[in-house]
C-alpha positions as CSV (number, residue, x, y, z in Angstrom):
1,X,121.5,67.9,83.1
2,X,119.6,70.0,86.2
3,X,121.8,71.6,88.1
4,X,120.2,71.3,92.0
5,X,121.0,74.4,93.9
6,X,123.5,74.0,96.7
7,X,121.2,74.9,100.0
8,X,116.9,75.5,100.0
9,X,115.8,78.1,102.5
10,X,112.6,77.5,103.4
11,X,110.1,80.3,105.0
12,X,106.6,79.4,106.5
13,X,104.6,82.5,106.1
14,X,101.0,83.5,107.5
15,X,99.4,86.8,107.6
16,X,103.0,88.5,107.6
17,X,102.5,91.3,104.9
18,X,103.8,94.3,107.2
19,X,107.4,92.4,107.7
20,X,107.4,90.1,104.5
21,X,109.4,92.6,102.0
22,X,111.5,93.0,104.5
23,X,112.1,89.3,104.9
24,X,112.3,88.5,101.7
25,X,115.1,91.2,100.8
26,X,117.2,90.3,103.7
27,X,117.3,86.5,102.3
28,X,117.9,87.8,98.7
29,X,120.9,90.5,99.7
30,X,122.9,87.2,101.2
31,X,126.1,87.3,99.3
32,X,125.8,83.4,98.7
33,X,123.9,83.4,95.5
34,X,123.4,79.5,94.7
35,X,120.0,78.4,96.9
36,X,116.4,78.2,95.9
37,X,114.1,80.2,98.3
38,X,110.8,77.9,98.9
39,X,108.2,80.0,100.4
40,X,105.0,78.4,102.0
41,X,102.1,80.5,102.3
42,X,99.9,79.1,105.1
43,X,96.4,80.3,103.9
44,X,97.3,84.2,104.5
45,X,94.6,86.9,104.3
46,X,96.2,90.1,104.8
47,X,98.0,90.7,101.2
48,X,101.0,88.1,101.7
49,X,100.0,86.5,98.6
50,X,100.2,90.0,96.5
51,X,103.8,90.4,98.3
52,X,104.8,86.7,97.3
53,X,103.3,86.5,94.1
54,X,105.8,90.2,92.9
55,X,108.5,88.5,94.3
56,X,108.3,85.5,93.0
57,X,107.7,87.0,89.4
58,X,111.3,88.8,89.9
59,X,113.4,86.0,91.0
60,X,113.4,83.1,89.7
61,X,115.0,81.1,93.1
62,X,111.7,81.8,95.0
63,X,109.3,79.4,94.6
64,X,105.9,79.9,96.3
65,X,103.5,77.2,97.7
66,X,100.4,77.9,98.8
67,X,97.6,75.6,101.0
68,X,94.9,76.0,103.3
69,X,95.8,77.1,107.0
70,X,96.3,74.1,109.4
């Protein structure tokens, strides 16, 4: 059996590198620890993808979606 995680936070992100980190850790240092973190990356070109990609790698509640920008 899957266990579902209790709550999804969900982020839209686009060409956000110089705050993302800082985003990300201030979702991740909640003290609620059951919620998967979906990230979408909205066709970014400033290094958001390098950012999302390392954090993704480290946690396994972030999931990362990417598309086109629209």
């Amino acid at each position: 059996m899957i266990v579902q995680p209790e709550i999804s936070v969900v982020m839209p992100v686009y060409n956000a590198a110089t705050y993302l980190a800082q985003a990300i850790e201030s979702i991740l240092a909640q003290t609620f620890l059951d919620f998967e973190f979906i990230i979408i990356n909205d066709g970014s070109t400033d290094g958001s993808q390098d950012i999302l990609t390392r954090y993704a790698s480290q946690d396994r509640r972030i999931t990362v979606v990417n598309r086109e920008n629209r």
